[in-house]
N, C-alpha and C positions, 0 to 999 in steps of 0.2 A: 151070770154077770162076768165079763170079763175084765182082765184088768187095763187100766190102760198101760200105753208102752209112753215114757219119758224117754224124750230124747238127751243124751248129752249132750250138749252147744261146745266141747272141746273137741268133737269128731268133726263138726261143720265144716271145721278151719284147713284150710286147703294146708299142710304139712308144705315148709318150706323148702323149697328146691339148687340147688348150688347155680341152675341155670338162671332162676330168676334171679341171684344176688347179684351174680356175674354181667345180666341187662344190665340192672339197676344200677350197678357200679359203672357200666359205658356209659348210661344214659348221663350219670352224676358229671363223670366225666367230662365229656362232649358239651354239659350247660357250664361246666367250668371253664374251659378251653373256649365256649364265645363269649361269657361273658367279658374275658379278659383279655379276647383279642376285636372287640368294641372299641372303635376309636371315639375319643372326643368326654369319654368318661372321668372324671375328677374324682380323683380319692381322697377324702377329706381328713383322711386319718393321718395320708403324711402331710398335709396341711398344717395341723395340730404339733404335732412331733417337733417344730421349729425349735431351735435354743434364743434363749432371749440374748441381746446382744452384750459382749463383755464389756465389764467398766472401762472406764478411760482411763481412771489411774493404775490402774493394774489389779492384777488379785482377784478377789472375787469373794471371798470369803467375810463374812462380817459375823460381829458377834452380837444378836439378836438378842430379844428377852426369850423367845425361840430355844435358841441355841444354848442359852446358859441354863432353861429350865428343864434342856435334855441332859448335861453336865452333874446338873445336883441329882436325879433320879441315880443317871449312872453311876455315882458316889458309890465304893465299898467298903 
């Protein structure tokens, strides 16, 4: 009888190469550089970012139930 042979599954794995990061990081690259240089694309993110508009009578600041229930935590 013999025995059998068990393979390890961590020999399989092809040991990573400085070559291949180096692809990978062109290829990442290069989908970076079209995606952003795609015309006609909307970014929804600065969309969002807008400031709402300032009051009319000035300032800006107002004292909430908000505001004052940050005030009493803050107490020391």
């Amino acid at each position: 009888m013999q025995k059998e042979q068990v393979k390890d599954p961590s020999k399989d794995q092809a040991t990573p190469s400085r070559r291949g990061f180096f692809m990978g990081a062109a290829a990442a690259g290069a989908a970076a550089a079209a995606v952003t240089a795609m015309p006609g694309l909307s970014t929804p993110a600065a969309e969002l970012n807008t400031l709402p508009a300032a009051p009319e009578n000035g300032g800006g600041y107002s004292l909430s139930e908000h505001v004052k229930r940050y005030y009493q935590t803050a107490r020391v």
